[in-house]
C-alpha positions in Angstrom: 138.6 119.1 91.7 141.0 120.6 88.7 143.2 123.3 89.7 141.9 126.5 87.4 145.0 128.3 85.5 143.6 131.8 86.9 144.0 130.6 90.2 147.4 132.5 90.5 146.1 135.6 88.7 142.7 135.6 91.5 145.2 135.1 94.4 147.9 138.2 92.8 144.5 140.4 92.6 143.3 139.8 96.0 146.2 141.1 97.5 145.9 144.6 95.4 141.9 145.1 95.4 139.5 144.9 97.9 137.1 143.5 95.8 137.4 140.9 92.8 135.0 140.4 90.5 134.5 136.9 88.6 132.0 137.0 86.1 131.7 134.3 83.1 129.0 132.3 81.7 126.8 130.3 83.6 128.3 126.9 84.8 131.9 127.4 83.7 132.9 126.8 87.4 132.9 130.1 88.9 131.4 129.2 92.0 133.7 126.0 92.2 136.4 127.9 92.0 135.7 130.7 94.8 134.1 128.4 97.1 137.4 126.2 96.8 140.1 128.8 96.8 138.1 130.6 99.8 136.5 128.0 102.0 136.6 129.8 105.1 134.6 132.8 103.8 131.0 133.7 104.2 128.9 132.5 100.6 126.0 134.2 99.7 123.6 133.4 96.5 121.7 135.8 95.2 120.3 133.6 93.1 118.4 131.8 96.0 114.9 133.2 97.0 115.4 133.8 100.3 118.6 135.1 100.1 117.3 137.6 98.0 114.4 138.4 99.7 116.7 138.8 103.3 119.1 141.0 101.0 116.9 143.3 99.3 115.0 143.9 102.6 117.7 145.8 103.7 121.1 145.8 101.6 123.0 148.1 104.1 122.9 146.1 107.1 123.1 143.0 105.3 126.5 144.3 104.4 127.5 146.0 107.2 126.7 142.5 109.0 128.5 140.8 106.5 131.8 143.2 106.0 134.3 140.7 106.0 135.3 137.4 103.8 132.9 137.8 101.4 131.1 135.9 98.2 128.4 137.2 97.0 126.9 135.2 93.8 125.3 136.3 90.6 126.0 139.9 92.2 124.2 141.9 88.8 120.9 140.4 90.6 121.3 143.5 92.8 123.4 146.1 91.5 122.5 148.7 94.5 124.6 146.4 96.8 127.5 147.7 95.3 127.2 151.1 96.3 127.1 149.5 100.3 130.7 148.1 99.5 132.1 150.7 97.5 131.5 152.7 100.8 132.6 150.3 103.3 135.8 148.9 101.3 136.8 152.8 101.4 136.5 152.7 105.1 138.1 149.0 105.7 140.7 149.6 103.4 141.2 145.4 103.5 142.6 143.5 100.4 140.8 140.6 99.4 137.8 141.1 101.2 134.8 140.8 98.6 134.8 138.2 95.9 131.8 139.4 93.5 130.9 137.1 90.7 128.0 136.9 88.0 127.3 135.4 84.6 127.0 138.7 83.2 129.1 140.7 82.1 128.8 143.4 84.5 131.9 145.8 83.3 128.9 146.8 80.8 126.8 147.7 83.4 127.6 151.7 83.9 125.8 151.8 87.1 128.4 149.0 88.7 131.6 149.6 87.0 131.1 153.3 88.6 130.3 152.1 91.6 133.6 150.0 92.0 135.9 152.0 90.1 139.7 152.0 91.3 138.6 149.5 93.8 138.1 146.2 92.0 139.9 143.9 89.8 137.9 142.3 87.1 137.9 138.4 85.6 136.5 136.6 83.4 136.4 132.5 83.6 135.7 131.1 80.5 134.7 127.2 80.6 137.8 124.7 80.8 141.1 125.5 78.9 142.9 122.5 77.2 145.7 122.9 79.7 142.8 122.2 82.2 140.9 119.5 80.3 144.4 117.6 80.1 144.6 117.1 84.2 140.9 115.6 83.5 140.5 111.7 83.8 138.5 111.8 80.5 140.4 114.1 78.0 138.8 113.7 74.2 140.8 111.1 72.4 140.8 113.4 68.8 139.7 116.7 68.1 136.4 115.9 66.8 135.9 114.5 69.6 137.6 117.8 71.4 135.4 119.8 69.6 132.0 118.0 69.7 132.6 117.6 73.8 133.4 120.7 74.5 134.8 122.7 77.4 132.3 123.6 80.1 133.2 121.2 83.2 130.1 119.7 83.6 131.1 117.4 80.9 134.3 115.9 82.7 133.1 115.7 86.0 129.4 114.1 85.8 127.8 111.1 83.8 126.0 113.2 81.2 126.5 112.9 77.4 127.9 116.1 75.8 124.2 115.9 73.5 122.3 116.0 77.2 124.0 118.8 78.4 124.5 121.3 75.6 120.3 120.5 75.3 119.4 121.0 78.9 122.0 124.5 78.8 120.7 125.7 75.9 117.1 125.2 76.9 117.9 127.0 80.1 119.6 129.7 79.2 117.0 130.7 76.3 113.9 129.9 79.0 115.3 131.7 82.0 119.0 133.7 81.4 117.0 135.6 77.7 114.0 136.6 79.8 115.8 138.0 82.6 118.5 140.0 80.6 116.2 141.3 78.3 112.1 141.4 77.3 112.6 139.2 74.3 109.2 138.0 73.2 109.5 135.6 70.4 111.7 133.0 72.0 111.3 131.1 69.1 113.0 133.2 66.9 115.5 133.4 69.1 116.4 130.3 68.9 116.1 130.6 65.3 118.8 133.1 65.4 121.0 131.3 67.3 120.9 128.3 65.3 121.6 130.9 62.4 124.8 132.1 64.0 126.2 128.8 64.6 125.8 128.4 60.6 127.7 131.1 60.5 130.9 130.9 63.0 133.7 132.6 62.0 132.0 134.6 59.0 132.0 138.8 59.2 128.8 140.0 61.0 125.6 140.7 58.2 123.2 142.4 60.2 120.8 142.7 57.3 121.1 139.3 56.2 120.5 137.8 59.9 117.3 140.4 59.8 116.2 138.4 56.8 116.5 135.5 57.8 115.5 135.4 61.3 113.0 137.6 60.2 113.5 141.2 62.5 115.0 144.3 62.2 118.6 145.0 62.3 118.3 146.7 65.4 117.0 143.8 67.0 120.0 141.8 65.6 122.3 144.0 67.3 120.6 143.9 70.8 120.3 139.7 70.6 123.9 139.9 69.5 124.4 142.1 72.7 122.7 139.5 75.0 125.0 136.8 73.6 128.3 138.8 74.8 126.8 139.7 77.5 126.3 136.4 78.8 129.9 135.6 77.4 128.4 133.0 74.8 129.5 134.8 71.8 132.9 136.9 71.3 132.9 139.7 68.2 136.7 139.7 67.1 137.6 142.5 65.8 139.5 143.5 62.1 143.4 144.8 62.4 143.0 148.3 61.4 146.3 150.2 62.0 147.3 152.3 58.7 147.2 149.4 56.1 144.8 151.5 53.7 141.3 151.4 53.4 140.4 148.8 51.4 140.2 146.0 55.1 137.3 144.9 55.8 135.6 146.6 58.8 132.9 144.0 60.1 133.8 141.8 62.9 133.6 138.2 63.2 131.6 136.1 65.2 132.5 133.2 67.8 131.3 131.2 70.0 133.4 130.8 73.5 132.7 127.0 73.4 132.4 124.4 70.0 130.2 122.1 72.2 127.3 125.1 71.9 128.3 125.4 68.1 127.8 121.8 67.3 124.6 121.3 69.4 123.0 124.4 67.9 124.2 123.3 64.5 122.6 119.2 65.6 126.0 117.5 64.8 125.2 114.1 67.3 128.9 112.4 66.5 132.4 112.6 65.7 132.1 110.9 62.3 128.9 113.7 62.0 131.3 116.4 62.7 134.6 115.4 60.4 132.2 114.9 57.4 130.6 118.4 58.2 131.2 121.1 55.3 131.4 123.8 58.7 134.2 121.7 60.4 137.1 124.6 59.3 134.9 127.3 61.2 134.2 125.2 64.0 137.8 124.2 64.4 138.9 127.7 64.0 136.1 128.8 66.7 137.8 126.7 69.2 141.1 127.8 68.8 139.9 131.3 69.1 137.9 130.4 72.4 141.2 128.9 73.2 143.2 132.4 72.7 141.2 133.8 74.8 140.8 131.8 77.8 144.9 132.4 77.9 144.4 135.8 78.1 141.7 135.8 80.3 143.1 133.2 82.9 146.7 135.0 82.5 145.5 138.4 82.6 147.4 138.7 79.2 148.3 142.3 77.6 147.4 140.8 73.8 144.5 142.0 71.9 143.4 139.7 69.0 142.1 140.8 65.5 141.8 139.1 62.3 142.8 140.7 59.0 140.3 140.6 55.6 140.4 142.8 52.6 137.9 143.4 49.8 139.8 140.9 47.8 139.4 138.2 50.3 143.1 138.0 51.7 142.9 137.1 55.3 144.6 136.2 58.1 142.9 134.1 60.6 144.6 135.6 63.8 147.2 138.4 64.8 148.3 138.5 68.6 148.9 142.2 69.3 151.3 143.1 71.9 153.1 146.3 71.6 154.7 146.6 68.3 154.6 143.2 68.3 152.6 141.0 66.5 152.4 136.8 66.1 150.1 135.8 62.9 148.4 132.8 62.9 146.6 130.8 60.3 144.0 127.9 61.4 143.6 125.2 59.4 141.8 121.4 60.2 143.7 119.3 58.5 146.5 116.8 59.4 149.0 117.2 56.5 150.6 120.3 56.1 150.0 121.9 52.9 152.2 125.1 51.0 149.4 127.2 50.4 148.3 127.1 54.4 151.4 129.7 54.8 149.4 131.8 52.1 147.7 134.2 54.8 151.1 134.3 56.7 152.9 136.1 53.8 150.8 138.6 52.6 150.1 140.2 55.8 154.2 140.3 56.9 154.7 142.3 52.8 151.1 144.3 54.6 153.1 145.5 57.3 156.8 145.3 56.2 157.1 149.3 56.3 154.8 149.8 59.1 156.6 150.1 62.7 155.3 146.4 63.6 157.5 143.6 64.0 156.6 139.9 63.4 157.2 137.8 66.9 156.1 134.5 65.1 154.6 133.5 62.2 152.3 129.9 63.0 150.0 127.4 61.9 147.5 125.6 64.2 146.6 122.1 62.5 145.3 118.9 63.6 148.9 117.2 62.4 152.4 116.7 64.2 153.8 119.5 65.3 157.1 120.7 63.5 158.2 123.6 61.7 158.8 124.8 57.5 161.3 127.4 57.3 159.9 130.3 59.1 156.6 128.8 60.1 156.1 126.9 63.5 153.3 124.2 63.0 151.6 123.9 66.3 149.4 120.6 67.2 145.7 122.1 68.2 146.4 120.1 71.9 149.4 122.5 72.1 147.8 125.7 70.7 147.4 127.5 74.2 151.5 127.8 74.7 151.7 129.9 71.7 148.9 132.1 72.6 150.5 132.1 76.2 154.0 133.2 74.7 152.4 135.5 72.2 151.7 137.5 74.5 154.7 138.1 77.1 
């Protein structure tokens, strides 16, 4: 099995918490990675029927039973079980001693993020990093490949085509995951939409223009969008907003935390599909975002990420926040280097050059060699996650 990077941040955790939570989207190996970290304690699913049914008969004694060396799976199932551990943690006192995952987000859940306050430690594990795909035996050979594979596990580990998978995970998470978060009727709309927002990766958020074209109201837009973060299939990245005027954009963007999803949902079936595609920039630029975030996530990084857009249409793909600190990035899918790609780069350093920010780095992520042009480090898209790691120390 592959050694997950937030191994070390799970194990630091567990010795500070008495419960850790791991929540993530559905088959990005949060079980794997539990089970094998932990194999001597006790697993329960709550997923399974008649663990349910054995739990919900009586939720107190099942813990009280159970008080010691605990995973409990797809925990948001039954939120009044973490009342039962709130209480009994407070009386144990014992580090480590409940592992809580789910593939929702469950720090949105008011009810449970009460419940646990002061006493759990929260994680997200996002499907495979490229530092993880690399210990893989079948690592993509180029990044259309890369990006056309994608990064959920399933992909490396079994005998299943990337176009198999991303089918049979979409198709269960729109038939079964849609109908249990939410009471969304027209499921074929929603696939509409989601096909809709893979057309549109890495664009600002229109909620009137998804309304007319999926054809509901904007409110209903902003709940489906919900229901995507929720899940963890979709990220909102947000616009850098600190005292540079008011003519910035203030929409976010939208990504996906995977490209496999993107190009499934988009029905790009090949690599030579995918390089001729006129959405490759976006889709390139989604995975390198996914990637920035899986560092943080997996590192328990301080950064916070934005993305800078005025009225005129200067923009900066990505700025790393940390402190007073900031590394600016530019995304680009091309293999030769190219003046203008530093355009982004320079206008938001003259932005900022009497603000109390300092510039850390200033970097390009391409699909070339890596080198570096005057004050620009070029970074090969295989190496992207070490500069979103040291952005952020």
């Amino acid at each position: 099995m592959i050694k997950r990077d937030i191994e070390q941040t799970l194990a630091r955790l567990m010795n500070g918490f008495p419960v850790v939570v791991v929540a993530g989207p559905r088959q990005s190996g949060k079980t794997t990675l539990l089970q094998q970290m932990l194999p001597d304690y006790h697993y329960f699913n709550l997923e399974d029927p008649d663990t349910f049914v054995l739990v919900e008969a009586d939720p107190g004694g099942f813990i009280r039973t159970n008080n010691k060396n605990v995973i409990i799976d797809e925990v948001q199932k039954m939120p009044q079980l973490l009342s039962y551990i709130q209480v009994l943690s407070d009386e144990q006192k014992e580090m480590g001693n409940f592992l809580l995952s789910g593939s929702e987000n469950i720090l949105l859940s008011e009810k449970i993020s009460q419940s646990l306050a002061g006493r759990a430690a929260y994680l997200n594990l996002f499907p495979f990093a490229l530092t993880e795909i690399a210990k893989t035996t079948n690592p993509a050979d180029d990044v259309y490949e890369q990006l056309l594979k994608g990064c959920y596990p399933a992909v490396y580990d079994r005998d299943v085509t990337p176009l198999d998978y991303y089918n049979q995970y979409l198709a269960t998470y729109i038939e079964r995951d849609v109908k249990q978060i939410t009471n969304v009727h027209n499921l074929a709309l929603f696939r509409k939409f989601l096909a809709l927002l893979a057309g549109r990766v890495g664009n600002l958020v229109n909620y009137a223009s998804l309304s007319n074209d999926v054809g509901v109201d904007a409110k209903t837009i902003e709940n489906w969008l919900s229901i995507l973060e929720a899940s963890f299939l979709l990220v909102r990245l947000q616009p850098f907003h600190s005292n540079l005027g008011k003519r910035h954009i203030k929409s976010a963007k939208m990504y996906f935390t995977d490209p496999g999803i993107v190009c499934r949902l988009l029905g790009i079936r090949s690599a030579n599909e995918l390089f001729a595609h006129p959405l490759i920039g976006n889709i390139f630029e989604n995975f390198c975002i996914a990637e920035a975030l899986k560092q943080r996530a997996n590192f328990e990084l301080p950064s916070k990420f934005y993305f800078y857009r005025d009225a005129k249409g200067k923009e900066l793909d990505l700025i790393v926040e940390d402190g007073l600190t900031l590394t600016l990035v530019e995304i680009k899918s091309a293999q030769t280097y190219a003046s203008n790609f530093r355009a982004g780069l320079d206008f938001f350093e003259s932005l900022i050059q009497d603000s109390h920010y300092r510039i850390g780095e200033k970097s390009i992520i391409y699909t070339g060699k890596t080198a570096q042009v005057g004050d620009v480090v070029l970074y090969n898209w295989r190496d992207c996650s070490q500069l979103f790691h040291a952005g952020a120390q």
